[in-house]
C-alpha positions as CSV (number, residue, x, y, z in Angstrom):
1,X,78.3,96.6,107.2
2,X,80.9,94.2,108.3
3,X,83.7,91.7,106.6
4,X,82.4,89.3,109.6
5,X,85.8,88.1,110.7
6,X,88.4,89.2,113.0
7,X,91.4,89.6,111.0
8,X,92.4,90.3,107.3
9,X,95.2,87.6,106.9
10,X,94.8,87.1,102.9
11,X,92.3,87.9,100.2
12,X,92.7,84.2,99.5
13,X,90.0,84.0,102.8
14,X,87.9,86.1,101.3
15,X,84.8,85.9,98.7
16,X,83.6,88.2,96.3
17,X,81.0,89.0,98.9
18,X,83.5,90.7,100.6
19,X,85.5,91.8,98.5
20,X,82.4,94.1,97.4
21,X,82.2,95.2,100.6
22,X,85.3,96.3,100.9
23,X,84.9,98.2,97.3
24,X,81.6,99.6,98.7
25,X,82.9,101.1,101.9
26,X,86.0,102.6,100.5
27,X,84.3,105.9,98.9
28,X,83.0,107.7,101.7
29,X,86.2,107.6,103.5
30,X,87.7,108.5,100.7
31,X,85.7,111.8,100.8
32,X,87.1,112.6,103.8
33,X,90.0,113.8,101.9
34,X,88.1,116.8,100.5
35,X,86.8,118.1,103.9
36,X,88.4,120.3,106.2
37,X,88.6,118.2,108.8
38,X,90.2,115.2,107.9
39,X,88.9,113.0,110.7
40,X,85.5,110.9,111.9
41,X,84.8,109.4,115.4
42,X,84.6,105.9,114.4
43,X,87.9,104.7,116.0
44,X,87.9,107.1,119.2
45,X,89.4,104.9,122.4
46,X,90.7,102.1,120.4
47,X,94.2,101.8,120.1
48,X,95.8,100.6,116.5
49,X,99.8,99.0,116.7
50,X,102.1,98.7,114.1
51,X,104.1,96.0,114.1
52,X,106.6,95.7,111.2
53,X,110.1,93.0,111.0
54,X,110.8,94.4,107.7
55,X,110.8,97.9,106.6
56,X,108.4,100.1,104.6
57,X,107.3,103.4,104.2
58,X,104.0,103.7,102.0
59,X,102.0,100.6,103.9
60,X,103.3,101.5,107.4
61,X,102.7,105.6,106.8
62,X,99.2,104.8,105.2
63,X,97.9,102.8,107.8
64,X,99.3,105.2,110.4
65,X,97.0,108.3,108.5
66,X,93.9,105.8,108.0
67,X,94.0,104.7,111.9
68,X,94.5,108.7,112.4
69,X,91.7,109.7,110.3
70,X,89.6,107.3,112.4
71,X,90.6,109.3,115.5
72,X,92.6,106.4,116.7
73,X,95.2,105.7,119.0
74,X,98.7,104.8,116.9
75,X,101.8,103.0,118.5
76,X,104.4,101.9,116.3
77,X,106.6,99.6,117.6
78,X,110.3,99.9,116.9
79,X,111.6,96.0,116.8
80,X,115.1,97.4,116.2
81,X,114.7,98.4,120.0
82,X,112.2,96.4,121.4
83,X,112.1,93.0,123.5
84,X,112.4,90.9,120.4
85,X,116.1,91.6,119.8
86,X,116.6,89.9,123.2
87,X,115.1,86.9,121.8
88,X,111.2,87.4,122.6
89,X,108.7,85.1,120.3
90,X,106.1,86.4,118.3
91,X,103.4,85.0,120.4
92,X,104.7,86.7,123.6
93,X,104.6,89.8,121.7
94,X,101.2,90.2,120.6
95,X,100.4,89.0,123.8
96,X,102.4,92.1,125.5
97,X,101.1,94.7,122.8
98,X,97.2,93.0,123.9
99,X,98.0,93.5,127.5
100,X,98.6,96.9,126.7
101,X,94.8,97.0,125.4
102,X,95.8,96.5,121.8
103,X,92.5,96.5,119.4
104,X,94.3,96.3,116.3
105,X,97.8,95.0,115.3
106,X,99.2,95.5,112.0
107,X,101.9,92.9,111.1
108,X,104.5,93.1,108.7
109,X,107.0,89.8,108.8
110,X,109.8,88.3,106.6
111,X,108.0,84.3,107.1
112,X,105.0,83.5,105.9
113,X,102.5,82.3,108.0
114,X,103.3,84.9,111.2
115,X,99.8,87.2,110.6
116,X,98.0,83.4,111.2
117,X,100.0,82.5,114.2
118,X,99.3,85.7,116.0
119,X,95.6,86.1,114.9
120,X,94.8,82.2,116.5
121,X,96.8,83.4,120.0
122,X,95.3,87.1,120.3
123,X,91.7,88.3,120.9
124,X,93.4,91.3,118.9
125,X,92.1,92.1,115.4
126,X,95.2,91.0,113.2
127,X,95.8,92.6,109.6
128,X,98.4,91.4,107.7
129,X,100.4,93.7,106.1
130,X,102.5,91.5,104.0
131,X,104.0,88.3,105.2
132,X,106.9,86.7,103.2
133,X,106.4,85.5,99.4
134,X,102.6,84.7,100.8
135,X,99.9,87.6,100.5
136,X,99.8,91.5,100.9
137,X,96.1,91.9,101.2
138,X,95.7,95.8,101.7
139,X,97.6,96.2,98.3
140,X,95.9,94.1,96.6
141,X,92.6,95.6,98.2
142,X,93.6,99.0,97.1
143,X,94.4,98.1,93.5
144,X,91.3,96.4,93.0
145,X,89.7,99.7,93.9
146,X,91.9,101.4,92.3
147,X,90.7,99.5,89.2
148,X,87.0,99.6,90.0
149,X,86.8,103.4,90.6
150,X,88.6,104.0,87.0
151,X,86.4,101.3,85.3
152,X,83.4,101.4,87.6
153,X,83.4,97.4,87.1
154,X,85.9,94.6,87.7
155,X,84.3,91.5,85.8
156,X,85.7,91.1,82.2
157,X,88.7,93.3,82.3
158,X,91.9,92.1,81.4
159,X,94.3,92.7,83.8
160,X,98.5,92.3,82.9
161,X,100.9,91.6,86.1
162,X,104.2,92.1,84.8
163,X,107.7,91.6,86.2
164,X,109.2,89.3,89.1
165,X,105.6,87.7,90.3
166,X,108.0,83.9,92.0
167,X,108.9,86.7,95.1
168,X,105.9,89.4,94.7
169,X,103.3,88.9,97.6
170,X,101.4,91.8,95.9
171,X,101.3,89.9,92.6
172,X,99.8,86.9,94.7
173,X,96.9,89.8,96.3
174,X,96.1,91.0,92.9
175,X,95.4,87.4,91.2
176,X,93.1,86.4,94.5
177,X,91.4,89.4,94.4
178,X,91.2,89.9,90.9
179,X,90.3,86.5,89.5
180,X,87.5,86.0,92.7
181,X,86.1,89.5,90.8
182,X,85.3,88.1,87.5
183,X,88.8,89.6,85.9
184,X,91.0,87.8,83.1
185,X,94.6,88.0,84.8
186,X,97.8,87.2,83.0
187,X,101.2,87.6,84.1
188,X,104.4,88.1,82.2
189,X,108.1,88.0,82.6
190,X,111.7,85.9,82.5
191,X,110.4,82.2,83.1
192,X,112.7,82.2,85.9
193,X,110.4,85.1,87.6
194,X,106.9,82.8,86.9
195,X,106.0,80.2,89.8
196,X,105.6,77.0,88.6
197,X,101.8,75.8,88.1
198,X,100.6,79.4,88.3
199,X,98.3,78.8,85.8
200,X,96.2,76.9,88.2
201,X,95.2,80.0,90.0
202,X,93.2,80.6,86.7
203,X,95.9,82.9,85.0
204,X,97.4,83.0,81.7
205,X,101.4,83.1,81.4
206,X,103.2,85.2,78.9
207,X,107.0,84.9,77.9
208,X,107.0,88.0,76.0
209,X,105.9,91.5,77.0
210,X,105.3,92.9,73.6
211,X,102.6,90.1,72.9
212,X,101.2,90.6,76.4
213,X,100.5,93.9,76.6
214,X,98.1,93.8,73.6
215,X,95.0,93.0,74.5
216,X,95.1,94.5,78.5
217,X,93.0,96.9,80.0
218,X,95.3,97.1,83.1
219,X,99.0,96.8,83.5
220,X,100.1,96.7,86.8
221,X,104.0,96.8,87.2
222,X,105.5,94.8,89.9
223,X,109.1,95.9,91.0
224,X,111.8,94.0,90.3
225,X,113.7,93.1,93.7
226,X,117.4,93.8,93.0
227,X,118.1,91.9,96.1
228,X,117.4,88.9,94.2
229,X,119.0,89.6,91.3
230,X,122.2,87.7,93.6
231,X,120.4,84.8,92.9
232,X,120.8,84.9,89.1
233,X,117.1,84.6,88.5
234,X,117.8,86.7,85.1
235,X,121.4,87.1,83.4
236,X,121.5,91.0,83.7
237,X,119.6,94.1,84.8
238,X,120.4,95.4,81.3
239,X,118.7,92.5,79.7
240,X,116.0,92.9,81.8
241,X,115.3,96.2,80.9
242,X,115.4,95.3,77.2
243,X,112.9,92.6,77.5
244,X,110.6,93.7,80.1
245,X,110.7,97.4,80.8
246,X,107.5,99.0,80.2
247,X,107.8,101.6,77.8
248,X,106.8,105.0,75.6
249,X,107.0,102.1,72.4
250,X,105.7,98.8,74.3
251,X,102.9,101.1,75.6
252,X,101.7,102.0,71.6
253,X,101.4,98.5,71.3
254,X,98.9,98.4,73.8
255,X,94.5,99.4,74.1
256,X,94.3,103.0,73.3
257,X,93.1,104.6,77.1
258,X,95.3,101.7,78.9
259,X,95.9,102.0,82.5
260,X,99.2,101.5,84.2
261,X,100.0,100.9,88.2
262,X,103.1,100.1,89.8
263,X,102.6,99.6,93.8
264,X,105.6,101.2,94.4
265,X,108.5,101.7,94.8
266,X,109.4,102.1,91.8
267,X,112.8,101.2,90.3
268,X,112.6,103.9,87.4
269,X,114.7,103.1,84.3
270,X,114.0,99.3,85.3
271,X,110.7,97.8,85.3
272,X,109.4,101.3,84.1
273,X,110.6,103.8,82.4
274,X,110.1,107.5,83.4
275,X,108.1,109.0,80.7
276,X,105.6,106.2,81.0
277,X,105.7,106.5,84.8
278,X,104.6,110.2,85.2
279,X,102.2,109.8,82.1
280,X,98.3,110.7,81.6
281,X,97.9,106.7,81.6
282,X,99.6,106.0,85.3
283,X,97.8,105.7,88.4
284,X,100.5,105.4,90.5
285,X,99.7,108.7,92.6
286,X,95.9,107.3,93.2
287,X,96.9,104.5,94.1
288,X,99.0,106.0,96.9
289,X,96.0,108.1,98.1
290,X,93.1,105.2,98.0
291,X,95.6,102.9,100.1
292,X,94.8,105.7,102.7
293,X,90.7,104.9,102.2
294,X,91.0,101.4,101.8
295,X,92.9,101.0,105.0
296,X,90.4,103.7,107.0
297,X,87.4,100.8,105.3
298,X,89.4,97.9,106.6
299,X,90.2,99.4,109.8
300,X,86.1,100.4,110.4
301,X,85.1,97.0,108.9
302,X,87.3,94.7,111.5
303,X,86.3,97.6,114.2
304,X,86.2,95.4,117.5
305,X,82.6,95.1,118.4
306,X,83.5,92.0,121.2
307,X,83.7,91.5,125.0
308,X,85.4,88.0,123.7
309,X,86.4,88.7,120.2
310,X,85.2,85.7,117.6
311,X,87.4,84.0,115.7
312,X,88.1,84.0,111.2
């Protein structure tokens, strides 16, 4: 089984061909977890890079266990410390890290766009691991199967994004991947916080989270990026939290059996409160521990079977 491409640069490049591919490969890596020995031979002699501009923990860690799971070589690469603070392109990068031997490079960068750039210069396999406002494809890969292991089906489910989705590359993931799927998206929070023409992306748009959280199946809580809150987007934290906080109350209002993710991290008494957070209904933990499977699946699906590599 294979996704038939180089590079995973956006689940807006993807169909829902592969998307079930993806979903369909995750589950026996995932029962690696239960053996005693973590690993397989799939990804002996290859050599897997990260590359990340902007920091992270959960992405950057996770893909370093999947590409070790696969037997894998691992290189991160520090940019703090490398060639790149003495002015060295992007290009000239990936084609250092590919000189090196470089099967796979994992990209995280502050401009949209950069995953692309590198993927058309490199024979490399390129994966995208978020890239501006644009896409965060692994995330949104791992709460669709997230989603599908808990409901065993995608199509028909009603799916709530909730909180700043204007800046939230994961927000952008989950509505590709979701709507491609068969799912009924919406999306609430401050108008200020809702892109323009979002609806055209086949989503409905609510204002009000008490209304919105009615009818879900899902509620996936994006985190609200304080960094931005400079930019007055909304008139308080404190406001925000009044209006948009998922809570104990707002979550009565909701399906009995509802199911609530947060991608992480999480800005507790915010976006979320704590009781809700470490309740029966969150799947915040599993969703940490399938990012590890779907990244082993995506790692083993882009596996480099190429004297020439093709092209997306």
């Amino acid at each position: 089984m294979s996704l038939n491409r180089k590079d995973l640069l956006g689940i807006e490049h993807l169909d829902e061909k592969d998307l079930q591919i993806v979903l369909d490969s995750v589950k026996p890596f995932k029962s690696l977890f239960t053996r005693s020995v973590k690993k397989a031979p799939t990804l002996i002699g290859k050599t897997v890079v990260t590359l990340f501009y902007e920091p992270s923990t959960r992405t950057r860690t996770s893909f370093e266990i999947a590409a070790k799971r696969l037997s894998a070589d691992i290189v991160n690469v520090a940019i703090n410390t490398s060639s790149v603070v003495k002015g060295e392109n992007l290009i000239d990068t990936g084609k250092t890290l590919e000189a090196m031997k470089a099967d796979y490079i994992i990209i995280r960068h502050y401009l949209a766009g950069a995953p692309d750039i590198l993927a058309r210069n490199l024979n490399a396999s390129v994966i995208n691991a978020g890239d501006g406002f644009h896409e965060h494809p692994t995330q949104g890969l791992l709460d669709l199967y997230t989603i599908y292991e808990k409901k065993k089906k995608i199509k028909g489910l009603k799916i709530l994004l909730v909180g700043d989705i204007l800046h939230s590359r994961v927000a952008k993931s989950n509505i590709w991947a979701l709507t491609k799927m068969g799912a009924e998206v919406s999306v609430a929070g401050p108008p200020t916080l809702i892109p323009a023409g979002i609806e055209n992306l086949g989503v409905k748009v609510y204002y009000e989270l008490d209304e919105a959280v009615k009818e879900a199946d899902i509620i996936n809580i994006l985190r609200i990026q304080l960094e931005r809150q400079q930019e007055n987007l909304f008139p308080s934290v404190r406001e925000y939290v009044e209006l948009y906080q998922l809570t104990k109350e707002r979550l009565a209002m909701a399906k009995s059996g509802v199911l609530i993710m947060h991608p992480g991290p999480m800005n507790r008494g915010i976006e979320i409160s704590s009781d809700v957070a470490d309740s029966s209904n969150a799947l915040i933990n599993e969703q940490v521990t399938n990012g590890i499977a779907v990244r082993m699946a995506i790692l083993y699906l882009l596996r480099p079977k190429r004297k020439n590599a093709g092209s997306n």
